[in-house]
N, C-alpha and C positions, 0 to 999 in steps of 0.2 A: 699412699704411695711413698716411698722412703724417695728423699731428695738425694737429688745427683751431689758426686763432690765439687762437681766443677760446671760451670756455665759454658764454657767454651777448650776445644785442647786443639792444638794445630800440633799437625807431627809429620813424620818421614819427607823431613827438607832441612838444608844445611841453613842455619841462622846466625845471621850477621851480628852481634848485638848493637855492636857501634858504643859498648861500657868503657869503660876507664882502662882494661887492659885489651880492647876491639878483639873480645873472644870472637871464633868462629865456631856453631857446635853443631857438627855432622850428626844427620838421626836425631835431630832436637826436636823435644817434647816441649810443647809451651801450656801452662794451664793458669785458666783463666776463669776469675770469680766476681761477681758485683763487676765489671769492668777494668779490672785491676789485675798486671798481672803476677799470680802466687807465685811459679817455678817456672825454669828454664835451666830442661838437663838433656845430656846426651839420654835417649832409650838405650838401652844395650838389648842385647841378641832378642828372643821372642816375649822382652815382656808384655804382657796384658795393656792395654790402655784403660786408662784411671777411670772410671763410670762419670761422663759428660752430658747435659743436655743437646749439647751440638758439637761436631766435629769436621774439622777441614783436614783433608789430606791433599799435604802439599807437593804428591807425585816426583818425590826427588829432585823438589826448585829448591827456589833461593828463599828465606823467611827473613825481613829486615822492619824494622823501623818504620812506621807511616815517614813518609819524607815532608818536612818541611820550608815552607814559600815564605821568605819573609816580605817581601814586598810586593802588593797585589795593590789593584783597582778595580773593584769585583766585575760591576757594572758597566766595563769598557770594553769586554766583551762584545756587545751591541756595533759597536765603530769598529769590530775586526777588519782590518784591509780600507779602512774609509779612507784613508790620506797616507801613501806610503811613500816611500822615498823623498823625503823632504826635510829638510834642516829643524831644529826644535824649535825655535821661535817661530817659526813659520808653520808647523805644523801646528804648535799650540794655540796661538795668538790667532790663527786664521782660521785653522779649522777645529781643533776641541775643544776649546772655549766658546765660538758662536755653535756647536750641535747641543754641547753640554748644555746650553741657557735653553735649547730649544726641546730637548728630547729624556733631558732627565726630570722623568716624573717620578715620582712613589710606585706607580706600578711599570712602566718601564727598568724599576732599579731592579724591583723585585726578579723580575724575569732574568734581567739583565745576570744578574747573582747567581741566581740558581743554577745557570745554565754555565759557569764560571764554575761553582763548586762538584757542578756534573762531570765537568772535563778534567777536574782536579781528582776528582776520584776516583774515576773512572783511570790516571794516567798513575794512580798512588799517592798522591798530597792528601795527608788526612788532617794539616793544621797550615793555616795562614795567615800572613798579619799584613797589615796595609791600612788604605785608607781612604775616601770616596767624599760625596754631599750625600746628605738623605741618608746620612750613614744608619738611623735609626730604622728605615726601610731595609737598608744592609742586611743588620744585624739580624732584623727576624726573617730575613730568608735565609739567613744561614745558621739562624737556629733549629728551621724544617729539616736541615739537610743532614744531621751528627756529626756534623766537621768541628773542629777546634778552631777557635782564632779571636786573634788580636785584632781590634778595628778602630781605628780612630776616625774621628768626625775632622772632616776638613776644614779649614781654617783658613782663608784668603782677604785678601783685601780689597775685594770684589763683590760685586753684585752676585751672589753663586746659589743654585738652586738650593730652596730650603730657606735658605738665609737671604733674602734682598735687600737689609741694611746690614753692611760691614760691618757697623760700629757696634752691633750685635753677635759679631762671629765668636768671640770666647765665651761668651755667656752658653752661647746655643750648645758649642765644644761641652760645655762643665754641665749643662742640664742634661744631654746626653750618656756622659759619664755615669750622673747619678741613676739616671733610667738603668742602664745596663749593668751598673756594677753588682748584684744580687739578681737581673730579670733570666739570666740560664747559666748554666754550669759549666756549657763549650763557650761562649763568649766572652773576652775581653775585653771591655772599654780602653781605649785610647782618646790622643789629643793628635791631630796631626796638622801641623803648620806647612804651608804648601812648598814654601824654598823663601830663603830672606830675600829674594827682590821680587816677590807677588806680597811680602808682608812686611810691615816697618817693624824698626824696633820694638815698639808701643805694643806693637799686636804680639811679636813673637811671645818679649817678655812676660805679656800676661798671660800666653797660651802656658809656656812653661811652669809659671808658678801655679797658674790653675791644676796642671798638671801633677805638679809635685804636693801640694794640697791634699788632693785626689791618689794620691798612691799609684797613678799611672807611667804607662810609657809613654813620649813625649818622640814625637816623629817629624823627623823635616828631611824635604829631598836638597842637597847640599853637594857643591863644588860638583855641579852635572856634567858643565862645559867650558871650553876654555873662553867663549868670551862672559859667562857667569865670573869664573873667575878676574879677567881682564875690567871688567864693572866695578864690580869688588872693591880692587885695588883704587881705584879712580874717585870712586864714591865714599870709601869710606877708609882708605890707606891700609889696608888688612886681607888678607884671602878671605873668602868665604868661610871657612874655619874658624880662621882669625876675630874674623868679626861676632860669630856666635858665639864666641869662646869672651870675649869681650863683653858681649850681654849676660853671663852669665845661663848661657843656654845648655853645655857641655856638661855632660854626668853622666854616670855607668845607669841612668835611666832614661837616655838618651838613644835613637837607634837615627844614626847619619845614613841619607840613602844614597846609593852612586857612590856621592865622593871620590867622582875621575880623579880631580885638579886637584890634588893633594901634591905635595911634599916632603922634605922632611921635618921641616919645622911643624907645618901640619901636623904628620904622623906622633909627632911627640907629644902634641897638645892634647891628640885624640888618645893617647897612652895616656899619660897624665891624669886625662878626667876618665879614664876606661868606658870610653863612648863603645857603642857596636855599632854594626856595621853589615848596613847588606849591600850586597854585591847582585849587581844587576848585567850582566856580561852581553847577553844575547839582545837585551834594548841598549845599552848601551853603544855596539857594534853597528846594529840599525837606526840608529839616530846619530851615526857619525861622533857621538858625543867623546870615545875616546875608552882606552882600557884603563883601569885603574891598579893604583898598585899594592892589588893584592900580596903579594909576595912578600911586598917590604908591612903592609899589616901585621902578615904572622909572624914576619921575625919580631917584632916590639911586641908582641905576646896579647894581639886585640883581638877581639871577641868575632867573626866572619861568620855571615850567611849567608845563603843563596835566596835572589829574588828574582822572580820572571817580569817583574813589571805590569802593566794593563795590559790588556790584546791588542789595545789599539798601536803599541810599541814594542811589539815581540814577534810574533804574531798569536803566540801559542802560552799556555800555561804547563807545558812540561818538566817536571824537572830533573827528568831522565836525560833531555836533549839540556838541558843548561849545564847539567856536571860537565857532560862531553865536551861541552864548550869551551866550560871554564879550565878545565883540565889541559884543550890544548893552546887556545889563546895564549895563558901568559906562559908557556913553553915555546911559541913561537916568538915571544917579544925580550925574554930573556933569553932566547939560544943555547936555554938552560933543558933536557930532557926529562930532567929530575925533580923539577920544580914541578908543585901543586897535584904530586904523587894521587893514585886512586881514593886512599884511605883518608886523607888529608880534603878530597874537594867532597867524598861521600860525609864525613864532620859536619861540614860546611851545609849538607842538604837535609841534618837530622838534627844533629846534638848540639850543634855549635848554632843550628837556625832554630832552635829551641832556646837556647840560653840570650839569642839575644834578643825575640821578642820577650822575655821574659819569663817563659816557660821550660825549662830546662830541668826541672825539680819535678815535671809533670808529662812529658815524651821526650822524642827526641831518641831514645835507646832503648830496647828490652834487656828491662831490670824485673827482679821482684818491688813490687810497690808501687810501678810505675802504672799509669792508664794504659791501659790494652790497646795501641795506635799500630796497627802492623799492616803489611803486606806481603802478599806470596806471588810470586813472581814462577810460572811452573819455564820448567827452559827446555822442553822435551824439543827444540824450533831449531831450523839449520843456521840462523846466524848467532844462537848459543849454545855450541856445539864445537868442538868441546870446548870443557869447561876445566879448566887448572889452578884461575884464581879468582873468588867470587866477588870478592871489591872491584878487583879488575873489570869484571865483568860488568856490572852494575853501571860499573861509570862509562865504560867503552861502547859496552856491546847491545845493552839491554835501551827498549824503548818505555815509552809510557803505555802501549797498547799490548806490550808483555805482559800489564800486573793483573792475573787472576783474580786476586781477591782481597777486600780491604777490609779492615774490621777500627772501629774507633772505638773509644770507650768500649771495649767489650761487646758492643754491636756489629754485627755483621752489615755493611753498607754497599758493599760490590759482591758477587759470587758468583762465579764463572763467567766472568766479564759483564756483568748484566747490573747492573743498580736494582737495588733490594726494596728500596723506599721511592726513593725521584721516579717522577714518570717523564723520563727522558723525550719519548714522541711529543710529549704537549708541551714539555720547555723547548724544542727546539720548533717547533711549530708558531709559537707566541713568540718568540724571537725573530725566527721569519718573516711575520707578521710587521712587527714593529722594524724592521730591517726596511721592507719595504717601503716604509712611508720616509724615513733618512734618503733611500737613493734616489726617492722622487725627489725630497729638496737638497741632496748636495750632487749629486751624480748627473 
C-alpha cells in the first residue's frame, strides 16, 4: 500500500494563525505529518485535497491555535465550589490547606488531573503549566491524556502532601525535575515555589538555583493581594517584587503569578529581569484579590499569559470565558474601550501563553514546524451568527463548549465534541466518588 502524504489535513475553515503578521487564511488547508505542522495555505477554487490518513472538515468554522493555560492546579478540581466567597487567607489557611493534608493522595490527584485535563480539552486547552504536591502523580496522568505542559512540583514551607519534612522540599522539587525531564515528550518539569510568605528566603533561594541548574522554569505566585503586599513592606522594607528581585529570584526564566500589587517601580524591575507573567483575571476577581495592571505590562513590552487558576478559585478551567473577561475588566477600569483589543488578549491565550511558560518555539501559533496543537471551533450556532470578525468572535462570542475538535501533537484527542481517548464517564464517576467523602467531612 503506498503511504499517504499526510497523517492528518483540516480544511474548509477560516484559520486564525496567531504568527507574527496574525494572518487570517479563509478556505485554509492545514497538513499535517509526524505531528508537525507541514503547510498552511488558502485551497483556491476546486482543488483536490492532498491524499491524508485522516481528515477534519471544518464546516466553515474557525481553525486556531490549541489555546493556552498558563497557570493551573490540576488536582483542585476535586474542591470545585468547596469554599466560595471567602477572603484568601481565610479560604486557604482554613479550608485548602486542612482538605489538601487530608484528601490529596496519589490516586485521588490522579483522578483529580484527569478530570481537569477532560474539561480543558474538551473547552480547547491543548497545553498547560502550573503546579500542585504529588506533582509526580500529576504528571503521569497528564501524560495519559496528550496534552502539553509545564508542571512544577510545589515547594512550601509546610508540612505538604508528598513532602512531610519541609527541610526536604527542594531536594523532592530537583528529584522530580530529574524524573521527568526525558520520562515524555508533552511534559515539562518545573520548580514551583508557593508565594514568599508560605517560603523563607532559604527555601526560595534554593528552589531557584535548583531550578536554574536544571534548565527549568522556576514559578512563584507573587504580589496576590494587597495585604501580601502590606506584609511585604513591614517585614522586609520592599514589595513583594522587590523583595524577590533582592534574592536574586527575577529572570526571563521566571513566570510571576497574579501579580495584582504591582506598581511602577514593580513593572520596571519585572522589565528589567524580563520576568513573564500570567494573568489570572477570573480568580483573581473571585477572591477579591484585585485587577492587575495588565495594561501598563504591555506597554513596558512584558511577556502576558492567560491563567484560569485551580477550580477551587475560578470555578471553571475555560479559557474562552477568561479572554471575555480579560478583555472587558481592564476596559472597564481604564474607561479606556480600546484597551486589551481582541487580538491583543487572544496572544495572551496562545502565543504569548506559550512563550511564557517556555514554550513558544513549540505552539502557541500555526506555523510550518510547529507541533500540530489546534482547534476547530464549527459556528454554524445563533450566538455566532454572524460572523464579520473572527478574533472578535473568539474572544466575545465563542464559549469552550463551541470547540469541535482538538488535535495535539498531531493526534486527534476530541472529535465532535466526544474525547477520543479519556473515558469521560469513569473520570467523572471516580471524582464523584471521592467528592463524596470531602462533603461528608467539610460540608
Amino acid at each position: 500500500m503506498t503511504p499517504k502524504e499526510y497523517d492528518l489535513i483540516i480544511h474548509n475553515g477560516t484559520a486564525v494563525t496567531v504568527n507574527a503578521g496574525f494572518d487570517i487564511i479563509d478556505s485554509a488547508l492545514i497538513c499535517i505529518k509526524e505531528g508537525v505542522i507541514v503547510s498552511i495555505k488558502a485551497r483556491t477554487g476546486g482543488t483536490p485535497l492532498p491524499e491524508t490518513v485522516e481528515a477534519i472538515n471544518a464546516d466553515g468554522g474557525i481553525i486556531l491555535p490549541g489555546l493556552v493555560n498558563t497557570h493551573t492546579h490540576l488536582p483542585m478540581t476535586l474542591f470545585r465550589g468547596l469554599a466560595d466567597d471567602l477572603p484568601l487567607d481565610t479560604w486557604l489557611n482554613e479550608h485548602m490547606f486542612p482538605a489538601e493534608s487530608e484528601f490529596i493522595t496519589p490516586e485521588n490527584v490522579k483522578w483529580g488531573t484527569l478530570l481537569a485535563c477532560l474539561e480543558m480539552l474538551l473547552s480547547g486547552t491543548t497545553t498547560c503549566g502550573g503546579g500542585y504536591f504529588l506533582e509526580d502523580d500529576v504528571a503521569a496522568a497528564v501524560a495519559q491524556t496528550g496534552m502539553r505542559a509545564v508542571l512544577g512540583q510545589g515547594v512550601i514551607d509546610f508540612p505538604a502532601p508528598g513532602v512531610p519534612e519541609p527541610a526536604l522540599n527542594v531536594a523532592h522539587a530537583a528529584g522530580y525535575v530529574d524524573k521527568w525531564m526525558d520520562q515524555a515528550a508533552t511534559v515539562t518539569p518545573s520548580i514551583f515555589c508557593h508565594s514568599p510568605y508560605t517560603c523563607c528566603a532559604k527555601t526560595l533561594t534554593a528552589a531557584k538555583d535548583a531550578a536554574n541548574r536544571k534548565g527549568v522554569l522556576f514559578q512563584v505566585h507573587v504580589a496576590e493581594t494587597k495585604q501580601e503586599r502590606e506584609n511585604s513592606f513591614k517585614e522586609h522594607g520592599l514589595s513583594p517584587v522587590g523583595y524577590l528581585d533582592s534574592l536574586g529570584i527575577l529572570d526571563e526564566n521566571t513566570l510571576a503569578v497574579h501579580a495584582v500589587w504591582t506598581d511602577k517601580t514593580d513593572i520596571r524591575i519585572l522589565e528589567e529581569r524580563r520576568v513573564k507573567i500570567s494573568h489570572n483575571a477570573e480568580s483573581n476577581m473571585k477572591l477579591a484579590a484585585g485587577i492587575a495592571p495588565v495594561p501598563a505590562f504591555l506597554d513596558a513590552g512584558l511577556t502576558v499569559g492567560l491563567g484560569t487558576d485551580g477550580c477551587a478559585s475560578n470555578n471553571d478551567l475555560d479559557l474562552f470565558g477568561e479572554m471575555d473577561s480579560v478583555a472587558k475588566i481592564h476596559k472597564a477600569t481604564t474607561l479606556d474601550p480600546t484597551v486589551m483589543g481582541a487580538a491583543t488578549v487572544l496572544k495572551m491565550a496562545t502565543i504569548n501563553g506559550a512563550r511564557a511558560i517556555g514554550l513558544g518555539n513549540v505552539t502557541g501559533s500555526l506555523e510550518p514546524e510547529k507541533q500540530a496543537d489546534i482547534i476547530v471551533v464549527k459556528t454554524s450556532q445563533p450566538h455566532l451568527v454572524p460572523l464579520y470578525s473572527p478574533e472578535s468572535h473568539i474572544v466575545y462570542s465563542m464559549r469552550g463548549a463551541d470547540v469541535s475538535d482538538v488535535i495535539a501533537g498531531g493526534k486527534i484527542l476530541v472529535r465532535d465534541r466526544q474525547p477520543v481517548h479519556l473515558d469521560q464517564e469513569r473520570i467523572i464517576g471516580k471524582v464523584i466518588e471521592i467528592a463524596g467523602r470531602i462533603k461528608s467531612k467539610y460540608k
